[in-house]
Each structure stands twice: as C-alpha cells, then as structure tokens.
N, CA and C atoms of all chains as a GROMACS GRO file, in nm:
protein
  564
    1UNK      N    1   0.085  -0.119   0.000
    1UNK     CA    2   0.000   0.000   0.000
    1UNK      C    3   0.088   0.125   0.000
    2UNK      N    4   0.057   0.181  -0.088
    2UNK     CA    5   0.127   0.374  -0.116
    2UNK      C    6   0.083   0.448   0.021
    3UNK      N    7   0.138   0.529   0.006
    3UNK     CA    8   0.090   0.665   0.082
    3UNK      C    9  -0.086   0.735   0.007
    4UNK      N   10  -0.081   0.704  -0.097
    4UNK     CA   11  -0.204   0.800  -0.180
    4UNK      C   12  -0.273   0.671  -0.098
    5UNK      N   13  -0.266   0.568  -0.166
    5UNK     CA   14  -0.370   0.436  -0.100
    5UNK      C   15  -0.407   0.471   0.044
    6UNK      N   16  -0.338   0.514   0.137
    6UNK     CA   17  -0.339   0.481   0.264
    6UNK      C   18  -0.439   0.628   0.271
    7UNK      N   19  -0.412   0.726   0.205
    7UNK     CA   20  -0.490   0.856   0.182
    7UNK      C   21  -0.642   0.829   0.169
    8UNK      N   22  -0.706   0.756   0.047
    8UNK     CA   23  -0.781   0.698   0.048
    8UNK      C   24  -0.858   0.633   0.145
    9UNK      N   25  -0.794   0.510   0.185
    9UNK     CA   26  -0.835   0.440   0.262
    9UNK      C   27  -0.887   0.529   0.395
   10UNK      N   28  -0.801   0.615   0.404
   10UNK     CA   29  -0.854   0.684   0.556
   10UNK      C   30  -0.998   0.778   0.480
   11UNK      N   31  -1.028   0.822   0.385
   11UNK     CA   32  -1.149   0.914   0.386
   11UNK      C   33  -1.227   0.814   0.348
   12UNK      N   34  -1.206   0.661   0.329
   12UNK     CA   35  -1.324   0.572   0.334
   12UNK      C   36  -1.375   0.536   0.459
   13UNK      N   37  -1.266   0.498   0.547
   13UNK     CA   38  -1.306   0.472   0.683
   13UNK      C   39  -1.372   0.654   0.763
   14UNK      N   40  -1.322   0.711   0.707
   14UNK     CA   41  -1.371   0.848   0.861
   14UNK      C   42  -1.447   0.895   0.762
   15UNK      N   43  -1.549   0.951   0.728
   15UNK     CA   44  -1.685   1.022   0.654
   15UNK      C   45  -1.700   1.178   0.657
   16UNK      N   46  -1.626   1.216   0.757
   16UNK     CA   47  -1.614   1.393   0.778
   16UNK      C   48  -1.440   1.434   0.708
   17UNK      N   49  -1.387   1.313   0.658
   17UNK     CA   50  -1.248   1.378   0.551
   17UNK      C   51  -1.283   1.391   0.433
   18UNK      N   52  -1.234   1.477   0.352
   18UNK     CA   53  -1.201   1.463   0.254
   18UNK      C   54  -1.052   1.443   0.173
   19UNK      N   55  -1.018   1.420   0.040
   19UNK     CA   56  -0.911   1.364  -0.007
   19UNK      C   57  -0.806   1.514   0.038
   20UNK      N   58  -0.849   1.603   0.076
   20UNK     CA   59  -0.736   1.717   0.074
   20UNK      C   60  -0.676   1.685   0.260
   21UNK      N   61  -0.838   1.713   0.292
   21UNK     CA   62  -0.768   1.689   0.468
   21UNK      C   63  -0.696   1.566   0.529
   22UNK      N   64  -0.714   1.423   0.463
   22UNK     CA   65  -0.697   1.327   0.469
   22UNK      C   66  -0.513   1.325   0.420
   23UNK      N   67  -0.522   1.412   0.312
   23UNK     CA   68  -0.374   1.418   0.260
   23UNK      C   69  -0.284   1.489   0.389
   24UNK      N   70  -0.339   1.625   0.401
   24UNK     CA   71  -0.304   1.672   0.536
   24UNK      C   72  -0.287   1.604   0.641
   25UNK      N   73  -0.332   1.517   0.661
   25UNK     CA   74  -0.344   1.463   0.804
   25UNK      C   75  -0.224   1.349   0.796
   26UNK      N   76  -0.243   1.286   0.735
   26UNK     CA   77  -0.088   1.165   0.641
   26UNK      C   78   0.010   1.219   0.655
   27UNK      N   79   0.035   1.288   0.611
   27UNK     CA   80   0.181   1.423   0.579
   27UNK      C   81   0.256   1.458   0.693
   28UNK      N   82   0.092   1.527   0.783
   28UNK     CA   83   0.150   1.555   0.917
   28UNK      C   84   0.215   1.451   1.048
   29UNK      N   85   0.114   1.324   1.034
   29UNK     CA   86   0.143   1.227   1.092
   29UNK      C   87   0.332   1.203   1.028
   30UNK      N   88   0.385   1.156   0.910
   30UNK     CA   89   0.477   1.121   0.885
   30UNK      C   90   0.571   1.279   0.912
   31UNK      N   91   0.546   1.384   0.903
   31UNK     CA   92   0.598   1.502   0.904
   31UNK      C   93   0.697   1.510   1.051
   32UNK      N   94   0.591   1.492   1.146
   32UNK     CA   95   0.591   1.498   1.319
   32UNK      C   96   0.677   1.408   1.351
   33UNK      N   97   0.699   1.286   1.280
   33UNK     CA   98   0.776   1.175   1.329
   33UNK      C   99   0.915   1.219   1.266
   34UNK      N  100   0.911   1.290   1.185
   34UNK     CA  101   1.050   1.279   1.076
   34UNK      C  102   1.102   1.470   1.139
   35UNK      N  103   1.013   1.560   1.215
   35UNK     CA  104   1.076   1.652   1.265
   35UNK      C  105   1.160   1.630   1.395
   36UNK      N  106   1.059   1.515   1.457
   36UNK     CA  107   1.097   1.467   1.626
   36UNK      C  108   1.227   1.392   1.607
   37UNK      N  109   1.321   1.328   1.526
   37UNK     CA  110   1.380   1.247   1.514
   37UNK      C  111   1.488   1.358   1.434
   38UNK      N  112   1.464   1.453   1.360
   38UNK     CA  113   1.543   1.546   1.304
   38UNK      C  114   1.624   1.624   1.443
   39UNK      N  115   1.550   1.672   1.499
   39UNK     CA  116   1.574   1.719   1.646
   39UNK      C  117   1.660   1.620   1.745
   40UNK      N  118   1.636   1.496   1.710
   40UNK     CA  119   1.729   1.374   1.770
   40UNK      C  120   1.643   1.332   1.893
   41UNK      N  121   1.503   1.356   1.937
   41UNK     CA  122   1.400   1.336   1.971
   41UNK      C  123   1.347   1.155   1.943
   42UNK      N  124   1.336   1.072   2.025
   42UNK     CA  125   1.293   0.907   1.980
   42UNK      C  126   1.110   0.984   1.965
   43UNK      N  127   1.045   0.884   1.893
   43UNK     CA  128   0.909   0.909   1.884
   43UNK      C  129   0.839   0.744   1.906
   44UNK      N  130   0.746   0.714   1.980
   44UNK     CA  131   0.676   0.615   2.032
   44UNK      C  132   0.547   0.622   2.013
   45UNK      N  133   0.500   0.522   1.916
   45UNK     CA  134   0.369   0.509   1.909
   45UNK      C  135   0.305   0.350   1.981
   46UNK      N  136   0.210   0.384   2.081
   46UNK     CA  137   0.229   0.272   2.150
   46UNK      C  138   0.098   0.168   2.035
   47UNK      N  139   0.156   0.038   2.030
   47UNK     CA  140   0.080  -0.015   1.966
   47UNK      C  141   0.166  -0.072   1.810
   48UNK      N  142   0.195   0.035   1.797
   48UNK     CA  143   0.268   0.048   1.678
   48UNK      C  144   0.498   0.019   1.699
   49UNK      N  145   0.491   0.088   1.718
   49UNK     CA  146   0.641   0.081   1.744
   49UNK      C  147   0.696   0.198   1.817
   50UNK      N  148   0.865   0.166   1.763
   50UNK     CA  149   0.889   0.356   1.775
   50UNK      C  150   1.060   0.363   1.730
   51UNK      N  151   1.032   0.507   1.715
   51UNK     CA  152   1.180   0.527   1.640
   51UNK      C  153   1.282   0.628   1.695
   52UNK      N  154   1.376   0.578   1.691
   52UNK     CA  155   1.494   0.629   1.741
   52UNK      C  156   1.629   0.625   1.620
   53UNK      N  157   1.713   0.699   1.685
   53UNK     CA  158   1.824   0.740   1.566
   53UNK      C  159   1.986   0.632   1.650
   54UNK      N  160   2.006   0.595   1.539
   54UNK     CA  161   2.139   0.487   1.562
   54UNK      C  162   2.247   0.561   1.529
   55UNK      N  163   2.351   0.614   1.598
   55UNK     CA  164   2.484   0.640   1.544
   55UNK      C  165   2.547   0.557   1.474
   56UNK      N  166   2.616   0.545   1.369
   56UNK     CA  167   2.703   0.480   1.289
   56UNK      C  168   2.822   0.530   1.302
   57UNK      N  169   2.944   0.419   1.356
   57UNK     CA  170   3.056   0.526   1.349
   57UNK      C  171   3.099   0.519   1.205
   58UNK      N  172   3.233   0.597   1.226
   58UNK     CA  173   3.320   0.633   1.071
   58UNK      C  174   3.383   0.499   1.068
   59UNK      N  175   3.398   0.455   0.951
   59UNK     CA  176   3.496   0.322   0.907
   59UNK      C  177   3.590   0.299   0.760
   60UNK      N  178   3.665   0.286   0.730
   60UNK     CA  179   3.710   0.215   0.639
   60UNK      C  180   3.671   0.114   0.564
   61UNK      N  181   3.663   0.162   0.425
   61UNK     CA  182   3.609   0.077   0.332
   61UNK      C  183   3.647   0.040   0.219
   62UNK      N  184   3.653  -0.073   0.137
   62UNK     CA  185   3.732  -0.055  -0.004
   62UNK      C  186   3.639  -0.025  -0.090
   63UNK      N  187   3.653   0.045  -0.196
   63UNK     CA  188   3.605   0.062  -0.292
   63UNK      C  189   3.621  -0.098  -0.359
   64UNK      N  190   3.486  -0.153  -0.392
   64UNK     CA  191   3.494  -0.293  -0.464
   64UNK      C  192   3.569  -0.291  -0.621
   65UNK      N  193   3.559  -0.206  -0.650
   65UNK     CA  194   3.585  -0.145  -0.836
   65UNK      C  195   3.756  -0.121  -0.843
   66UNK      N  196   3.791  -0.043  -0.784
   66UNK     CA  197   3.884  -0.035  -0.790
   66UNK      C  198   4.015  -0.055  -0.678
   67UNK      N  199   3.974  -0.079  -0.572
   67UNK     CA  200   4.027  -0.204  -0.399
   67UNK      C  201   4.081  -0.030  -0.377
   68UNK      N  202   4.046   0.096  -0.417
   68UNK     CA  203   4.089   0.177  -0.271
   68UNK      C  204   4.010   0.167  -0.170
   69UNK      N  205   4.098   0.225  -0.080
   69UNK     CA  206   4.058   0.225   0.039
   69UNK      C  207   3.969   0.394   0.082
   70UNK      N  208   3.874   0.411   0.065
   70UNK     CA  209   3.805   0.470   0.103
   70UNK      C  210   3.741   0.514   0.312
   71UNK      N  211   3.709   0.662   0.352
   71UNK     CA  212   3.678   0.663   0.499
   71UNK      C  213   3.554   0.699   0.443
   72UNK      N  214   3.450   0.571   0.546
   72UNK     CA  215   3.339   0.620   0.552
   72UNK      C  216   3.308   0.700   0.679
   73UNK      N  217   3.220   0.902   0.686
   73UNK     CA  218   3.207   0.911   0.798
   73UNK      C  219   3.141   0.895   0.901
   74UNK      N  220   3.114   0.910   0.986
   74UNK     CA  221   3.030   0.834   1.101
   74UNK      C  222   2.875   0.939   1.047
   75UNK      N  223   2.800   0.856   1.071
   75UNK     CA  224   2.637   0.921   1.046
   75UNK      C  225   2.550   0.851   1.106
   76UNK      N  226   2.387   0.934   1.076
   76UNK     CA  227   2.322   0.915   1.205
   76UNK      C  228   2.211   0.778   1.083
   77UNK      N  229   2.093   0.727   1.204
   77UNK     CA  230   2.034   0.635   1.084
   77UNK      C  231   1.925   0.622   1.112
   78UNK      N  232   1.777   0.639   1.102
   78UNK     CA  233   1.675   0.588   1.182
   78UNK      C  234   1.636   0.440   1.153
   79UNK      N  235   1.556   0.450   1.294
   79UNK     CA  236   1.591   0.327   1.337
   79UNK      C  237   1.450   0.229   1.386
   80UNK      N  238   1.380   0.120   1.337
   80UNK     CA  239   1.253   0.109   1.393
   80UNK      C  240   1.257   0.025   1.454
   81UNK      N  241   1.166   0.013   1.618
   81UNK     CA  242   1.187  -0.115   1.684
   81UNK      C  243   0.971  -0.117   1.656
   82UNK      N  244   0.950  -0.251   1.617
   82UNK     CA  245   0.787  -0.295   1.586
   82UNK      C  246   0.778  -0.296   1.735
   83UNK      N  247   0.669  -0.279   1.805
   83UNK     CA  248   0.579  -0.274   1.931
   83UNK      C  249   0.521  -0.368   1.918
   84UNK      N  250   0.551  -0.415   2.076
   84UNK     CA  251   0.480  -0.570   2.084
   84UNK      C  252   0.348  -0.662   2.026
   85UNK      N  253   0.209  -0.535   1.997
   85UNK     CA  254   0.124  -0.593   1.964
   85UNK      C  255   0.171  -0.646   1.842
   86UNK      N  256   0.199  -0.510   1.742
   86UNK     CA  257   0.206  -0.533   1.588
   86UNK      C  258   0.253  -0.646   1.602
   87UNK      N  259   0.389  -0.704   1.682
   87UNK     CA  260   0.469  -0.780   1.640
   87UNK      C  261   0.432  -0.925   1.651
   88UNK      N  262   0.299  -0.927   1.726
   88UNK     CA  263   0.213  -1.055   1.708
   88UNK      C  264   0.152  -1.065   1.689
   89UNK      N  265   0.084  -0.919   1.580
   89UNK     CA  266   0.002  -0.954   1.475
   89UNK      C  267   0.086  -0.980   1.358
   90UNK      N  268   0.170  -0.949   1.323
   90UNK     CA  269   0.240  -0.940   1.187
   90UNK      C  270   0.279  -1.102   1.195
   91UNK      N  271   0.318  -1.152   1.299
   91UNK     CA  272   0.321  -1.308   1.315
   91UNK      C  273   0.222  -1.428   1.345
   92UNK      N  274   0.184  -1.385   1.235
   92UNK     CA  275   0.056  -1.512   1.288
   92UNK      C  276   0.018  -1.524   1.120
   93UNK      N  277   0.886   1.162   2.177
   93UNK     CA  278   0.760   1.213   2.118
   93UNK      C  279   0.672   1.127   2.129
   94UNK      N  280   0.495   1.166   2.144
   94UNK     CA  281   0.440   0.998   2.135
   94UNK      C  282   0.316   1.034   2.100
   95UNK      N  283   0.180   0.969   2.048
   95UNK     CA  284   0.112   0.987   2.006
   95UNK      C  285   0.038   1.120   2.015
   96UNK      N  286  -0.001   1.128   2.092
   96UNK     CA  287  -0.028   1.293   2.206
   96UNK      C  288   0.005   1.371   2.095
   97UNK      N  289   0.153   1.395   2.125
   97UNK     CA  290   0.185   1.520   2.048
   97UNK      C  291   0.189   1.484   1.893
   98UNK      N  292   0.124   1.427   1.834
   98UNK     CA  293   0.088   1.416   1.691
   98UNK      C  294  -0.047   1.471   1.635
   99UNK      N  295  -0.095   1.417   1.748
   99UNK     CA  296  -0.270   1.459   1.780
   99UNK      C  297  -0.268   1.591   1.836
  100UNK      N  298  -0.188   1.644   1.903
  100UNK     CA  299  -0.144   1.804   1.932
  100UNK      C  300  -0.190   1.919   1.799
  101UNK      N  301  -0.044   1.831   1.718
  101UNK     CA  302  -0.022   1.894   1.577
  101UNK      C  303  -0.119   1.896   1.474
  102UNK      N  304  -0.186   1.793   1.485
  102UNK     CA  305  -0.356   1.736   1.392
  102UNK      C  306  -0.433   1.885   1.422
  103UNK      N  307  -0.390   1.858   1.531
  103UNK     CA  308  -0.544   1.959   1.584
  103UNK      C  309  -0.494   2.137   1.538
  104UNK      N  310  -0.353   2.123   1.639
  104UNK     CA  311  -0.351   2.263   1.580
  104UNK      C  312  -0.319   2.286   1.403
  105UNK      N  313  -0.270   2.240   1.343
  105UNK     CA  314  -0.259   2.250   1.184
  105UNK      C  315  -0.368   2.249   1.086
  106UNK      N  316  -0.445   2.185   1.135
  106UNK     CA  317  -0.605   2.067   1.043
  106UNK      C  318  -0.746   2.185   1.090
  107UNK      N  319  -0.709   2.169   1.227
  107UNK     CA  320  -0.828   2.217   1.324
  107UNK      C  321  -0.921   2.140   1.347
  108UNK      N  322  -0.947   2.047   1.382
  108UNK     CA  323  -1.004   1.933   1.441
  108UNK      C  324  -0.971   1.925   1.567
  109UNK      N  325  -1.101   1.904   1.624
  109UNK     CA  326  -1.116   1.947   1.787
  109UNK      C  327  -0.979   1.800   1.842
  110UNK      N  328  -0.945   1.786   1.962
  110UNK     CA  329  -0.881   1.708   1.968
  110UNK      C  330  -0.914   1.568   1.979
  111UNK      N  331  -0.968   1.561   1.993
  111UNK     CA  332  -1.091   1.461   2.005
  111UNK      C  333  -1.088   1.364   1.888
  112UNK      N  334  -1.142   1.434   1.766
  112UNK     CA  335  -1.161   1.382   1.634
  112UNK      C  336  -1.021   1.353   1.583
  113UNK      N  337  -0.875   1.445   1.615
  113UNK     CA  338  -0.802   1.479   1.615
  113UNK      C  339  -0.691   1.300   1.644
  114UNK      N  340  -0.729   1.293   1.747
  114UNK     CA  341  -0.685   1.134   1.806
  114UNK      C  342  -0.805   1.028   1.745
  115UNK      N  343  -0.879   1.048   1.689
  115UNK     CA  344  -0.943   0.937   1.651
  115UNK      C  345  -0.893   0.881   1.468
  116UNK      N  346  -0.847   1.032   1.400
  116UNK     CA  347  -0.797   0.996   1.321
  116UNK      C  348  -0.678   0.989   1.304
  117UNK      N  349  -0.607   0.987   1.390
  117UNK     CA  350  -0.415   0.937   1.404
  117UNK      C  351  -0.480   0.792   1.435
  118UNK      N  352  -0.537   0.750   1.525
  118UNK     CA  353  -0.580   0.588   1.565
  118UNK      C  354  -0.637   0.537   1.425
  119UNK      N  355  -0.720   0.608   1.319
  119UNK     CA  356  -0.745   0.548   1.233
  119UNK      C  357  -0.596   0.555   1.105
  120UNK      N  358  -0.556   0.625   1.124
  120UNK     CA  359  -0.408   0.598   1.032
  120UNK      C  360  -0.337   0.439   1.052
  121UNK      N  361  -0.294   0.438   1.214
  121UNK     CA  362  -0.195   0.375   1.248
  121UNK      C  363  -0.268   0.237   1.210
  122UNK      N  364  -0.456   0.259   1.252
  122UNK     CA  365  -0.456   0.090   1.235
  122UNK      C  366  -0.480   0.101   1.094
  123UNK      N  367  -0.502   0.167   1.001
  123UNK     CA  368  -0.484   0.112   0.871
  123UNK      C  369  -0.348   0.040   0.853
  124UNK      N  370  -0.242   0.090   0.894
  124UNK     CA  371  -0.176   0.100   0.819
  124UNK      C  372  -0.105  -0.073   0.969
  125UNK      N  373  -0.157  -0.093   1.036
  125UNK     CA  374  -0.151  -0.212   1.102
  125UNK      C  375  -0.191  -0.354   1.058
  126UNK      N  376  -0.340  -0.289   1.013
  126UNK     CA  377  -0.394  -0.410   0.955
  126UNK      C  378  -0.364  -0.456   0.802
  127UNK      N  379  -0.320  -0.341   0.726
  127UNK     CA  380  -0.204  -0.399   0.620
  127UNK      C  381  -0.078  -0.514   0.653
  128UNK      N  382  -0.008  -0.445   0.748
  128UNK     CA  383   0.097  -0.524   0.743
  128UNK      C  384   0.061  -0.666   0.803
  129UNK      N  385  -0.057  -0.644   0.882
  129UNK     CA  386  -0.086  -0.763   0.949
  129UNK      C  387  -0.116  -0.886   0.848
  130UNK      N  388  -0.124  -0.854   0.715
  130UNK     CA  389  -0.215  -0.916   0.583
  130UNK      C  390  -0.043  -0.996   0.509
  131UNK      N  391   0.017  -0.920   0.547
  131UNK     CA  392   0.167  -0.936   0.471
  131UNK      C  393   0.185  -0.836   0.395
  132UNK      N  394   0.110  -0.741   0.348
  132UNK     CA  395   0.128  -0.655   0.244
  132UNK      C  396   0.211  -0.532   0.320
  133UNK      N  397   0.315  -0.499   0.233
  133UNK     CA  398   0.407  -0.342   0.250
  133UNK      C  399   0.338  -0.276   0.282
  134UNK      N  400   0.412  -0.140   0.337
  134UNK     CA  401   0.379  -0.011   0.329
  134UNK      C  402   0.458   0.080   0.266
  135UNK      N  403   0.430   0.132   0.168
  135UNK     CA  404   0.517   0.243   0.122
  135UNK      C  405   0.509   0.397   0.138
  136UNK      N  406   0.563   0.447   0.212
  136UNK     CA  407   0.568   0.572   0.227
  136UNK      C  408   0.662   0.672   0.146
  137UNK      N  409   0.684   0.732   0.059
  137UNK     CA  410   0.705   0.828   0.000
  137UNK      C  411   0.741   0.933   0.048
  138UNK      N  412   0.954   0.915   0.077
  138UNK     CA  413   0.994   1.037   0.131
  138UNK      C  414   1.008   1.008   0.255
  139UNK      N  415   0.979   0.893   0.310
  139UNK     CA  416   0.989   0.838   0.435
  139UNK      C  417   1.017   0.713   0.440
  140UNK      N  418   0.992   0.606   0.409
  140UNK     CA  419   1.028   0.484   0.411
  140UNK      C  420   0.925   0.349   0.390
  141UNK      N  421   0.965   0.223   0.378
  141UNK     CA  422   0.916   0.177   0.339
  141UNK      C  423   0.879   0.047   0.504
  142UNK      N  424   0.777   0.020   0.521
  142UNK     CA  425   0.728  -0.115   0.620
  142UNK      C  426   0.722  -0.259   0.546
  143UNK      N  427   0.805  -0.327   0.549
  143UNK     CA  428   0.820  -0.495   0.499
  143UNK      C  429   0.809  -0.558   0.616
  144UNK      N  430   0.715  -0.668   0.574
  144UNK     CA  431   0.714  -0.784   0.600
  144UNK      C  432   0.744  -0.861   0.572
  145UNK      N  433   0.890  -0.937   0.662
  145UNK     CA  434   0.967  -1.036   0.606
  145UNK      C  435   0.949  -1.192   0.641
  146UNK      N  436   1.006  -1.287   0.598
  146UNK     CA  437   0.964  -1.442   0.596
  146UNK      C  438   1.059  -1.460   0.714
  147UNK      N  439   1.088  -1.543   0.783
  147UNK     CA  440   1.232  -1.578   0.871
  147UNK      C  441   1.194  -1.749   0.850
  148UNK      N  442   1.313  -1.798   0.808
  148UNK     CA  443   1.335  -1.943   0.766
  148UNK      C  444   1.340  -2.003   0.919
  149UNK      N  445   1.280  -2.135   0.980
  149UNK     CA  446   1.330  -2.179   1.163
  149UNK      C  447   1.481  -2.209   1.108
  150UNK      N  448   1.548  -2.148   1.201
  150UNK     CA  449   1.639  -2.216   1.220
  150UNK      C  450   1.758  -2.250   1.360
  151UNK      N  451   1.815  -2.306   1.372
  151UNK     CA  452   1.885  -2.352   1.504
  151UNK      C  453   1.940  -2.260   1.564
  152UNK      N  454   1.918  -2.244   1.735
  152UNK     CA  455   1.968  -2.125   1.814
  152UNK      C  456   2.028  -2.183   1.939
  153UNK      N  457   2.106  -2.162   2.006
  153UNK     CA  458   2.159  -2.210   2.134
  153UNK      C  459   2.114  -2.141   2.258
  154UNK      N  460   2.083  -2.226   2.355
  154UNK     CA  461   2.016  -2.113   2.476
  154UNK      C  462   2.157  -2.081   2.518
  155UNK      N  463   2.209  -1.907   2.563
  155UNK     CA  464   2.335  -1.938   2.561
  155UNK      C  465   2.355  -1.895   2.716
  156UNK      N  466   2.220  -1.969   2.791
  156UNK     CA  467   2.260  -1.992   2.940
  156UNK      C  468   2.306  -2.152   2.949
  157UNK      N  469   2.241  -2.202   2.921
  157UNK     CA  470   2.249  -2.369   2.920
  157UNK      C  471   2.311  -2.404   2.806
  158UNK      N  472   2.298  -2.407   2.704
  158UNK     CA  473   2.396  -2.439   2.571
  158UNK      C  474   2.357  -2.548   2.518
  159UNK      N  475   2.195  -2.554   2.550
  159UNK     CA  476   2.126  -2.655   2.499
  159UNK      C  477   2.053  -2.622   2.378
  160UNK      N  478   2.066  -2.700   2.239
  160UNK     CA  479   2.053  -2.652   2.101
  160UNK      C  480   1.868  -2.646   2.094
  161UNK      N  481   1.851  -2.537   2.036
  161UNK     CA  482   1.672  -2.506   1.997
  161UNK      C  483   1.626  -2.492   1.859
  162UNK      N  484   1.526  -2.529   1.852
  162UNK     CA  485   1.496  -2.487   1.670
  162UNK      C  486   1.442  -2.365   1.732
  163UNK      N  487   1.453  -2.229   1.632
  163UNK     CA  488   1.379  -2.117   1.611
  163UNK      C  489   1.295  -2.109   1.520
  164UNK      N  490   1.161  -2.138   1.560
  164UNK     CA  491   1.066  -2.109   1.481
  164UNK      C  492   1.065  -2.056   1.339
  165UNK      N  493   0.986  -2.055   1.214
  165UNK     CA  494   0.997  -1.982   1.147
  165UNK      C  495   0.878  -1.870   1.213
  166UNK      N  496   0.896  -1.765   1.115
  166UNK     CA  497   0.824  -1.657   1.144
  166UNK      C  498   0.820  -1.564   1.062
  167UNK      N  499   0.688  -1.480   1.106
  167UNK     CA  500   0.714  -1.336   0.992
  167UNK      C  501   0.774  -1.207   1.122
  168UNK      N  502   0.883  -1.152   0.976
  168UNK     CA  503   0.892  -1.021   1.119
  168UNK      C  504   0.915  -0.892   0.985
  169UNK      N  505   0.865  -0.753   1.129
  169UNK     CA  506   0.834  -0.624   1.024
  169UNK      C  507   0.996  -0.559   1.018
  170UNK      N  508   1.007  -0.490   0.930
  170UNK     CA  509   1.139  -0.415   0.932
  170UNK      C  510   1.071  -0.289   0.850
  171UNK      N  511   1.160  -0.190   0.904
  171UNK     CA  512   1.160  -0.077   0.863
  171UNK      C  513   1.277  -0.007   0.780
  172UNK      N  514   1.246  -0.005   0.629
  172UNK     CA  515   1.326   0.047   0.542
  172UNK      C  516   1.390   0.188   0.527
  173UNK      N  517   1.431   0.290   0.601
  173UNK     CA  518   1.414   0.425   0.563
  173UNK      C  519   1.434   0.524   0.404
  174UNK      N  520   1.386   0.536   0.349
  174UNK     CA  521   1.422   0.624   0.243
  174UNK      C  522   1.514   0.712   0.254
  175UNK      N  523   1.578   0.717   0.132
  175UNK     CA  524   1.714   0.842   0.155
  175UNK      C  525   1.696   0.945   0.171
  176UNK      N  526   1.552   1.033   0.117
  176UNK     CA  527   1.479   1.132   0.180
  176UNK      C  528   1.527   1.175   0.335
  177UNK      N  529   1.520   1.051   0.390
  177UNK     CA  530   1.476   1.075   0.611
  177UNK      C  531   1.582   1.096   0.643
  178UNK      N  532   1.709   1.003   0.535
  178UNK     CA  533   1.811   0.925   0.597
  178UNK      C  534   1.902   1.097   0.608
  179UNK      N  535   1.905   1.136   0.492
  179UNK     CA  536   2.005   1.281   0.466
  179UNK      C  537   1.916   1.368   0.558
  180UNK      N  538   1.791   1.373   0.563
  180UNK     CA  539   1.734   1.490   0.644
  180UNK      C  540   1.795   1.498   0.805
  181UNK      N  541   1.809   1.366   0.827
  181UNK     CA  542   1.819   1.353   0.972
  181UNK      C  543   2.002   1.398   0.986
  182UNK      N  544   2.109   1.386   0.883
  182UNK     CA  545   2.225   1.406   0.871
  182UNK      C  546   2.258   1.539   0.872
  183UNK      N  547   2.162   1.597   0.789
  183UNK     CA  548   2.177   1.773   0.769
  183UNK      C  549   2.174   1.818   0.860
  184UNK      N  550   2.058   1.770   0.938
  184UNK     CA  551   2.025   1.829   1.041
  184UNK      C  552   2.105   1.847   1.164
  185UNK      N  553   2.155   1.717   1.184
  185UNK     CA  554   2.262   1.698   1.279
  185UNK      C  555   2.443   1.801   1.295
  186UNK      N  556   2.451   1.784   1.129
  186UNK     CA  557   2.534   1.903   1.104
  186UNK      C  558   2.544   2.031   1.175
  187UNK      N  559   2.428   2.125   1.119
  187UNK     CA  560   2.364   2.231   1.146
  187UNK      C  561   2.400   2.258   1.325
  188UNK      N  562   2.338   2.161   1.390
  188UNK     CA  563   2.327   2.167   1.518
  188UNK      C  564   2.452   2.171   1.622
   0.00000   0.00000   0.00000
C-alpha cells in the first residue's frame, strides 16, 4: 500500500475527511515523526512501534571497483523497533 | 515524542477538535496495522518503506544452558528508511 492508497483508505473509513484533509493529516502524521527524530528526539507510538536514531561510526572501506581504500564518515540512521502488539500480529 | 503530540499537531494544523483529532491518528496507524498484518508493505514516500519479512526456523543455542533449539519460522516487520529521512536527519545533525 502507497501513501495515496493509505490517503484513500482513511477518507473511506472516517466520513467527515475529505481527499485534501486526509492528505493533510498523512503528511502531518509522517511530518511529526521525521521533525521529532530530526531534532534527535525518539518518537513512540504505542501499539505500533517507535523510532529512534542509531549512530554509525566512521569506518574504512574498499572501494569494490577499484580495492581503494576509502573513509566512511560516522552518520546518524533511523531506526525502527515494531511494538509488541504489531509484532504478534504481523506473526501469525 | 508519542502519540499525544501528533494529535497536538492534527489539531492545531487541520483544526479538528482534539478529540476527532486522536481518533484519526488511531485510524491511520490501524490502517496502516492491519495492512501489514495481511503481509502486504507499506510504502511511504519520502519516508520509508514497512516490509514484511519471511524468517526461515532455524537452530539457536540457549546461551545460558547451551542446549541446542529450533527457532521457529516466522514473519517479522522491518523498517526500510528512504534516503529522503536518511540525509534529512544528517543535515540536520550538522547544522546543530
């Protein structure tokens, strides 16, 4: 399922959206999670999961193509841990 | 951050009392629950992608006792991020 799909789907289920507010509301939901985590902020949705940011350090790497040796630098990564329900619904 | 303050932002951005506000963040999340619950992806655009993956059983050691176990097979979710999130969250860090 897309993002437009999931757009949809929500002004089928709720009857007072329409396709504009419904878009709005998607956006913001993914918006809020991706500002809170920009900020270096974890975000927790209970039910659902939650996300936090992983440091990566810097490392050394070869280039496969040509065997230099390349520095990779340390960067940040988000990160999802599934929440217990999902994770026994998604298993079954 | 946690649901609350999403439903905060609903309300003040949208204008939907708060109320309606949390009923449609609850109707997002379980859409987008009862998808994955089906096996089917989620693709988000600019954000990342939700898979549902297969896990083959295979052999694990309890590594208090060191007595050998099969591990179940199973399905498990992973979260893909898009390069979109991945650089946003880097820039950002820069900056700061």
């Amino acid at each position: 399922m897309t993002k437009s799909e999931l757009i949809e789907k929500v002004v089928q289920s709720h009857g007072m959206l329409n396709m504009k507010a419904s878009e709005m509301l998607v956006n913001t939901v993914f918006d809020s999670i991706e500002d809170a985590l920009r900020s270096g902020d974890k975000v927790e949705i209970r039910g659902f999961g939650s996300f936090t940011i992983r440091e990566r350090t810097g490392r050394e790497a070869r280039n496969p193509k040509s065997g230099e040796i390349v520095s990779i630098p340390a960067k940040k990564t988000p990160f999802f841990k599934t929440g217990k329900e999902l994770k026994e619904r998604v298993n079954c | 951050m946690t649901k609350a303050d999403i439903v905060e932002r609903i309300h003040q951005k949208i204008g939907f009392s708060k109320k309606e506000s949390a009923e449609m963040v609850e109707t997002v999340f379980g859409l987008i629950k009862n998808t994955l619950e089906t096996g089917e992806k989620i693709k988000i655009a600019g954000f990342g992608n939700f898979v549902v993956k297969q896990k083959a059983d295979r052999r694990g050691r309890n590594p208090q006792t060191g007595e050998t176990i099969t591990i179940a097979a199973r399905r498990i979710l992973t979260f893909k991020p898009s390069q979109v999130l991945k650089n946003a969250i880097n820039i950002e860090s820069k900056e700061s």
